[in-house]
N, C-alpha and C positions, 0 to 999 in steps of 0.2 A: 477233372473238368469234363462237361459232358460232351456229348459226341454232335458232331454237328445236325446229327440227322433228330436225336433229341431236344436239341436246340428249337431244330424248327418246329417242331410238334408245339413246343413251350411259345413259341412266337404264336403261331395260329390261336391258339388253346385263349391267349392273352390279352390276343388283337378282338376277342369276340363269337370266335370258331371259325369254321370255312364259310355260313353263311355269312356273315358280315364284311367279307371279306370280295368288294367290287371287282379288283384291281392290281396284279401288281405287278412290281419292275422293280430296277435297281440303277445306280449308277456305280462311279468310283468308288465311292464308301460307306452308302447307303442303300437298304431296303425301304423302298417306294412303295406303299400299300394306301389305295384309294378305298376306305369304309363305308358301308350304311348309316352304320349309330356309331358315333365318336363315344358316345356314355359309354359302352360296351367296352372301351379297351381299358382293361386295366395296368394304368401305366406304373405302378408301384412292382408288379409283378412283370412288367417290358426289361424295365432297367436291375432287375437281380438275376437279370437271366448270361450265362456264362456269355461273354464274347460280345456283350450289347455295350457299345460306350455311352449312349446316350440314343435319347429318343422325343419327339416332338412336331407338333403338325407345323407346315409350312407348305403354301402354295397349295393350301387342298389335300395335301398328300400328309402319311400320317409316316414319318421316316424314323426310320431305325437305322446310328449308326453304328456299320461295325469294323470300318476299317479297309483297306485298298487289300484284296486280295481276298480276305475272309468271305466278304459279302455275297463273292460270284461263289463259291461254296454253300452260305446257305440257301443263297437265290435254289441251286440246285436241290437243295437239302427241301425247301419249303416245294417245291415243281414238282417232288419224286413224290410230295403226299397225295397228287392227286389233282390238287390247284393246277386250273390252266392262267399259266401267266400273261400279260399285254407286253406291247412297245411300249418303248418310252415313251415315242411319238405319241400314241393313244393311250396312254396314261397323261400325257401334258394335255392333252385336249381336252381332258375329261378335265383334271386340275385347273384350264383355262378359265372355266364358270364360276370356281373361285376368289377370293379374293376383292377390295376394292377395285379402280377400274387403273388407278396410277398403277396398284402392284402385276395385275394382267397386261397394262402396257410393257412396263418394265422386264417380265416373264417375255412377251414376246420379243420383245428388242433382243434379249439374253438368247433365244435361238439363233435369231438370225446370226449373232456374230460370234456364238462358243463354236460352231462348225469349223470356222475357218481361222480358231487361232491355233491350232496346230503348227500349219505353216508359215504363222507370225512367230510364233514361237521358233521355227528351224530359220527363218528371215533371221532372228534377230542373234542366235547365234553363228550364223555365217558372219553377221557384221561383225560381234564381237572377236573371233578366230583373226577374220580380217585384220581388225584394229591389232593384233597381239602379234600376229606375222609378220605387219608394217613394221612396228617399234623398232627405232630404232637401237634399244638396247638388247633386244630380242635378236635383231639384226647381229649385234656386234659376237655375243655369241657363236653368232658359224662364221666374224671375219666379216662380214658383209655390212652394205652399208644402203640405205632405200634405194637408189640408184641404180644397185645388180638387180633388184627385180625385174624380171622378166613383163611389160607391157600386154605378152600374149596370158600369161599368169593374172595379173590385175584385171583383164579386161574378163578371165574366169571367173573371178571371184565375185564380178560386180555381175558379171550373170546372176551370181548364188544372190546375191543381198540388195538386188533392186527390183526383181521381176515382180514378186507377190506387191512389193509397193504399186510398181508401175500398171497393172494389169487388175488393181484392188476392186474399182467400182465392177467389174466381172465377176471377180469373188463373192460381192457382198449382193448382187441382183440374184446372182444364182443362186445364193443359199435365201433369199426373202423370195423369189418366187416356190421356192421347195416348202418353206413354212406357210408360205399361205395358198398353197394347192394350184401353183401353176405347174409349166410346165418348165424344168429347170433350166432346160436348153436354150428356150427363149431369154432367160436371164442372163446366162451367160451371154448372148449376141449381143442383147440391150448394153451391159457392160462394155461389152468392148468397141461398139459404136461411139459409147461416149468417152473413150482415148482414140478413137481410129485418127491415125497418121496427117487422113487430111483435115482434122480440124487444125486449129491453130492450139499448139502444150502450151498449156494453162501456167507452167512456169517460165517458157519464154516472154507467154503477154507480160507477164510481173516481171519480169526483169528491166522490160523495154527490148528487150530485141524481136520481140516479133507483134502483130497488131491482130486485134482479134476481128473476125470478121463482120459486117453490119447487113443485114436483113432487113431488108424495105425502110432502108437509109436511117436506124434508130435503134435495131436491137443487137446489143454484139451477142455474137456465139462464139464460143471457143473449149476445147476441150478440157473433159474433168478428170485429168491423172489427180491419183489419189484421193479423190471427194469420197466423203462417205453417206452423207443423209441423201442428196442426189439419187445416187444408185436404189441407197433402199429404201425412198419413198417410189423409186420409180418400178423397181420389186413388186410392191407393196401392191400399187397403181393398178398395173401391169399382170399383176397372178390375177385380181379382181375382175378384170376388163377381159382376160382371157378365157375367164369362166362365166362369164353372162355371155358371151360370144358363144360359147361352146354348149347352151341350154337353147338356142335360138337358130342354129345356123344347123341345116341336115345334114348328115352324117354324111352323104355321097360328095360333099364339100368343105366338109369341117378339115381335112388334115390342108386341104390349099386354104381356105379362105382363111379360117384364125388365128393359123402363124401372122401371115399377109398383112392383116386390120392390125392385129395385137403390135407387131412390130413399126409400123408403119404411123400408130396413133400414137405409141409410145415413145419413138424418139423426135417426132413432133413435138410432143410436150414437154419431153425430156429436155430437151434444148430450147425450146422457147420459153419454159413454165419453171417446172420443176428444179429445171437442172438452177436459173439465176435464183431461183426465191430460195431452195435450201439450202444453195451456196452461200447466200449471204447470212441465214439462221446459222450455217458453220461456223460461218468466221467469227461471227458473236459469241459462239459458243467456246469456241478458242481462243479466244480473246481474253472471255471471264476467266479459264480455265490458265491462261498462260499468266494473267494477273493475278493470281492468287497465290500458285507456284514460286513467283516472283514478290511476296510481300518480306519485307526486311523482316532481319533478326529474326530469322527463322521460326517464323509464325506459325507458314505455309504446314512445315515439318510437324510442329505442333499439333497445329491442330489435325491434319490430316493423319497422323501417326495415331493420333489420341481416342480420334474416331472413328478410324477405319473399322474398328473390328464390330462398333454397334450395330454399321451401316450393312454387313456381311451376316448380322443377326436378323434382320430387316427383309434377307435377303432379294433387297435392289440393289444388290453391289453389281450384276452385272452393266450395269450404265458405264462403269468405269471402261469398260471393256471400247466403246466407244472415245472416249476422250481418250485412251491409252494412245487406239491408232491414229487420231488423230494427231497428237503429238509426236508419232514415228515417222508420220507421211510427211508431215509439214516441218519437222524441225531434224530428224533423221535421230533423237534422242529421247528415250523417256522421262525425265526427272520423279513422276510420280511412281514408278517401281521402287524406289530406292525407301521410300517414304511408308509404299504397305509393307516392303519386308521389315521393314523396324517392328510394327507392329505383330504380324504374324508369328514373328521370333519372339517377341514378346509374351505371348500368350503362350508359346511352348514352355518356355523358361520358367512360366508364373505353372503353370500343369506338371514339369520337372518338379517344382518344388513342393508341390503336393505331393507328388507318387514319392520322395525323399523322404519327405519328414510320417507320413503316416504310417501308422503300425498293422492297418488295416490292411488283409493281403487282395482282397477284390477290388479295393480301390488302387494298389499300388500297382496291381495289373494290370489295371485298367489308363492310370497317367504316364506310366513312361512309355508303354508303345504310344499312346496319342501324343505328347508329348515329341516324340520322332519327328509320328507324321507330320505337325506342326513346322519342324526343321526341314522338310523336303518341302513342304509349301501347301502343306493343305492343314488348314486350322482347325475346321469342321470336329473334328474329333475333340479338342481340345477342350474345344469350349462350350459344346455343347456336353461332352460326355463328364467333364469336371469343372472347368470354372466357372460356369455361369449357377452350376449347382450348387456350390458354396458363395457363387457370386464377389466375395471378395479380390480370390484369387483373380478374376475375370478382371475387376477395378483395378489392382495390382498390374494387371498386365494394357488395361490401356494406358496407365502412367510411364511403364516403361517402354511402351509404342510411343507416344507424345516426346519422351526424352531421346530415344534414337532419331525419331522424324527428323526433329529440332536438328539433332547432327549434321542429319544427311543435307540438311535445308541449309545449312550453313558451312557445306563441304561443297555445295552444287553439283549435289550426287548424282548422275546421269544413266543410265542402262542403254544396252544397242537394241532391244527389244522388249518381249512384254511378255506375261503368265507365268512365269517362271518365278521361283522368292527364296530367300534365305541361303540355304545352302547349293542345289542347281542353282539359282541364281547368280552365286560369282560369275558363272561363265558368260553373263552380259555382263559384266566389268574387266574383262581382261584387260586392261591399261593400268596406265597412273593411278586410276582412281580405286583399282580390288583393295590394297590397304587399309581405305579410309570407308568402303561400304564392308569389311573383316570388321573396322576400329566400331561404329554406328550400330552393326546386328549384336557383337557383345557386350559393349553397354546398355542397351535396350535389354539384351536377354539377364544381364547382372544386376541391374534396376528390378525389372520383376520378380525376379530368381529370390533376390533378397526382401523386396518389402514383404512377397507373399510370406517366403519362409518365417519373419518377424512378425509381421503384422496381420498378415492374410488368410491362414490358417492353422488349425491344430483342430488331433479327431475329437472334441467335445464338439465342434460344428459340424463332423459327422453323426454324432449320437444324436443331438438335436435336429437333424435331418430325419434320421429314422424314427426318429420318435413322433415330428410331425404327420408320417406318411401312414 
């Protein structure tokens, strides 16, 4: 196998040479390379090059995957030839002018909220631990029973798994004034304005215990615990308004006066404007979203199991990213995690049964690590570096995404959190329900596993591959 610093010579050499080459970065699993001439890259010779699983533009960007760990390797490997590489950041700006205007919206919605689902992510297993240290069968275990719990214990733990909820619109101003060139600080305060103590919690008005307040005897106000389009149109609003202030106002005044205005115009709007009109586009949106999840005979599963993985080829999968937390804020449950890990599992199982049955030693090397990485919860590899290649296998594994979905849709599969899938995934099921999302991911994965293995592939659709290219 060649060495990685060879590797990268063959990427460059491949991509076009180092002129043709704008741009690049990387992320988890991929080399992010922004080009001159897309004709120049010869992708026949991308994809035979040792350690490449796959390769293909998307969002402007010309990505080469090669897998969680390798990548930062060649990243270094391709920087050490000479190439000055960019951020991400200014690799996505560039990729911005890209695309239709739906996919650039969708690309930017995908910033504002991949920042801050780390912490949704440790939110959501603090709840799950929760859930599993309550149990009472967990419980019996050391003797004990809910009741020995320690009050000052509980009231820790709900530190741990309610705060990032409680303090969300903070979260989500701050990182949409970061994306769109404010100043972050300011997003954070706009956030926390719109939970500050003395409004009236948006879940007491909904309960009835508490009354929201009225403004020149007709407009209520009341606070946005856990709103999300609120915050990041007031972000959005907000980074905008801060930077036409700050082209306008002299510099012997600019650090008093543009906090001052920006803050001052924005939670005026915020509250009288923004805050009611994309509260109420949420709850529609929650609404559709909770109906759907909710159709009999597990439709929901179906179809979202079945589709998920086209919608991630598309990539405007990050929209889910918003309905997820919507559903965390508002219901304290995900039901749609249960639902993409069918399918994600799926496409590993259907990429397992390629690297299985082929005799082919570069393809075999190439499906069972991606394959893996499938089972830890990143697809990417899978199906970009094999199934979609063969394309079968890819078919094969939305069938057996739609048949586990179905499950989970008909088990009322719930998660304590979100980004997480498949295998780290049990750990948002720690209750009653790990069994029945265990029962859901291996027949999704035995569904694919086997139509691919029978019906899906064999290497004569590799030889006809090579022979096309």
């Amino acid at each position: 196998m060649a060495s990685n610093q060879e590797i990268a010579k063959q990427v460059v050499e491949a991509i076009g040479g180092r002129e043709n080459i704008a741009s690049f970065a990387h992320c988890a699993t991929r080399l992010r390379i922004m080009v001159h001439d897309q004709k120049k890259i010869d992708q026949k010779k991308i994809e035979n090059i040792d350690k490449v699983k796959g390769a293909f533009f998307n969002s402007g960007q010309y990505q080469i995957i090669f897998g969680t760990g390798t990548v930062n390797q060649i990243f270094d490997a391709v920087e050490s030839l000479g190439l000055e590489s960019t951020s991400k950041e200014e690799l996505k700006s560039e990729a911005k002018k890209s695309g239709n205007a739906f996919q650039r919206a969708i690309r930017t919605f995908g910033d504002v909220f991949v920042p801050i689902i780390p912490v949704l992510v440790a939110t959501g297993l603090f709840m799950g631990l929760r859930g599993l240290l309550t149990q009472e069968q967990v419980l019996a275990w050391f003797g004990a029973v809910p009741a020995d719990i320690s009050p000052n214990f509980l009231l820790f733990t709900q530190v741990l798994t309610d705060t990032a909820f409680a303090f969300l619109p903070a979260l989500i101003a701050w990182s949409a004034f970061r994306v769109f060139g404010g100043s972050p600080v300011l997003g954070i305060v706009l956030g926390l304005m719109l939970v500050n103590p003395a409004l009236p919690n948006a879940y007491a008005v909904a309960n009835g215990s508490s009354e929201a307040l009225l403004f020149l005897g007709f407009i209520p106000v009341v606070g946005y615990q856990g709103s999300v389009l609120p915050a990041f149109f007031m972000g959005l609003l907000g980074a905008k308004f801060e930077r036409f202030l700050r082209k306008r106002i002299p510099e012997a005044l600019d650090l008093i006066i543009t906090p001052f205005l920006t803050l001052v115009v924005m939670i005026i709007l915020g509250l009288f404007a923004i805050g009611p009109i994309f509260h109420s586009v949420e709850e529609i949106v929650l609404n559709a979203t909770t109906f759907v999840l909710e159709l009999p005979f597990g439709l929901a599963g179906l179809i979202i199991g079945a589709l998920n993985q086209i919608i991630v080829v598309t990539g405007v999968h990050h929209i889910f990213n918003f309905l997820e937390i919507q559903l965390l804020e508002r219901t304290g449950a995900n039901p749609f995690n249960a639902l993409v890990t069918s399918a994600m599992a799926a496409q590993g199982a259907a990429c397992l049964a390629v690297g299985m049955k082929t005799k082919n030693k570069k393809l075999k090397a190439l499906s069972l690590p991606s394959s893996f990485s499938a089972f830890l919860g990143i697809s990417e590899p899978a199906i970009f570096g094999v199934n979609l290649r063969y394309f079968k296998p890819f078919v094969m594994g939305l069938i057996g995404g739609g048949v586990g979905g179905f499950l989970a849709s008909l088990f009322h599969l719930k998660a304590s959190g979100m980004a997480i899938t498949v295998i780290p995934g049990t750990l948002l099921y720690l209750n009653s329900q790990l069994p029945l999302y265990i029962l859901c991911n291996v027949i999704a994965m035995a569904v694919a596993f086997a139509l691919t293995w029978f019906f899906g592939f064999n290497d004569k659709m590799l030889d006809d591959l090579n022979s096309k290219k």
